[in-house]
N, C-alpha and C positions, 0 to 999 in steps of 0.2 A: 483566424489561426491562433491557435494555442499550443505555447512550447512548453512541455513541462520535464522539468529536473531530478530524479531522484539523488539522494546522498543520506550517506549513516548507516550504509551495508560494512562488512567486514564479516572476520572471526570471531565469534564466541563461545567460551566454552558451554557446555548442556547446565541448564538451568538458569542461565545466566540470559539477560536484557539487553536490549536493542531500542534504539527508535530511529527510524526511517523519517525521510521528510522527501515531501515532491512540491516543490515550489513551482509554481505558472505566470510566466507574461502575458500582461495583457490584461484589458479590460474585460468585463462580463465575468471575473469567476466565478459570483458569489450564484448566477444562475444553473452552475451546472453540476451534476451528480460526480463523485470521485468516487474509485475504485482503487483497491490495491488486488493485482494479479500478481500469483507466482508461478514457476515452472523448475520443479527442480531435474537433476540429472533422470535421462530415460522416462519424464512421465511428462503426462502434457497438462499444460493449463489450468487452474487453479483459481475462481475466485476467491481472495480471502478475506475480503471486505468492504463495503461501501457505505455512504453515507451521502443522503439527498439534497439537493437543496433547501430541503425542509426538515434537513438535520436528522430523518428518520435512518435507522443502523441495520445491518444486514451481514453477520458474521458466518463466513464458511463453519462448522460442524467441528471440524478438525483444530480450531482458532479458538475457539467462545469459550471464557473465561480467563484466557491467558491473554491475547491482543485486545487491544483497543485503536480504535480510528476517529479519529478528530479533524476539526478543519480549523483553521482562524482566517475567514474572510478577507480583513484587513489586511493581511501581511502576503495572500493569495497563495497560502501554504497549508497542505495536508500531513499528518501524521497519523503514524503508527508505533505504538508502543506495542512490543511485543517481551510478553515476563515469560519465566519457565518455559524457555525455550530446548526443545526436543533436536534431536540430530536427523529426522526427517522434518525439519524446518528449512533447512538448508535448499535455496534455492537462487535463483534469478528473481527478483521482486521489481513487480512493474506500476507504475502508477498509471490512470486513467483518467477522461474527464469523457463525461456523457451529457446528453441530455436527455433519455429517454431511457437508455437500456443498458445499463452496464454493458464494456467492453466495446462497446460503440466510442465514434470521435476518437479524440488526443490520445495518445501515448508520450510515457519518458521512453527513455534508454535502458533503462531496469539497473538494479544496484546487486551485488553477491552477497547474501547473507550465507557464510557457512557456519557451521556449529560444530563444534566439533573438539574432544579433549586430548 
């Protein structure tokens, strides 16, 4: 079992940064694939990023160049920086932990990123 935690959501104004973090108990993190999902109002589901156990990166279209997703093994915590951020940014952001397929396995609770001036 793996519990994991998001924090670092809030309000921001448009163009302005964030970073997100999903902490996990337990041991085995360093085996599994993480994901950040979003969902904002009226739309569904969203991957906006992952990153393998083999460190290999996989940016949603809508993200690439602006976010980035990190892991530090040690500390059993994920991140997301997110810069120039857009007022269709604003969502429910969810962290993941897989081992095969994105959106598979763990969830957090999701954190509120709004944007907004």
């Amino acid at each position: 079992q793996v519990q994991l935690v998001e924090s670092g959501g809030g309000l921001v104004q448009p163009g302005g940064s964030l970073t997100l973090s999903c902490a996990a108990s337990g041991s085995r993190f360093s085996v599994y694939g993480l994901a950040w999902f979003r969902q904002g109002p009226g739309k569904q589901r969203e991957s906006v990023a992952h990153i393998t156990s083999a460190d290999r990166i996989t940016y949603g279209d809508s993200v690439k160049d602006r976010f980035t997703i990190s892991r530090d093994n040690a500390k059993n915590t994920m991140y997301l920086r997110m810069n120039s951020l857009k007022p269709e940014d604003t969502a429910v952001y969810y962290c993941n932990a897989f081992l095969l397929v994105p959106g598979t396995g763990y969830w957090g609770q999701g954190t509120q990123v709004t944007v907004s001036s």
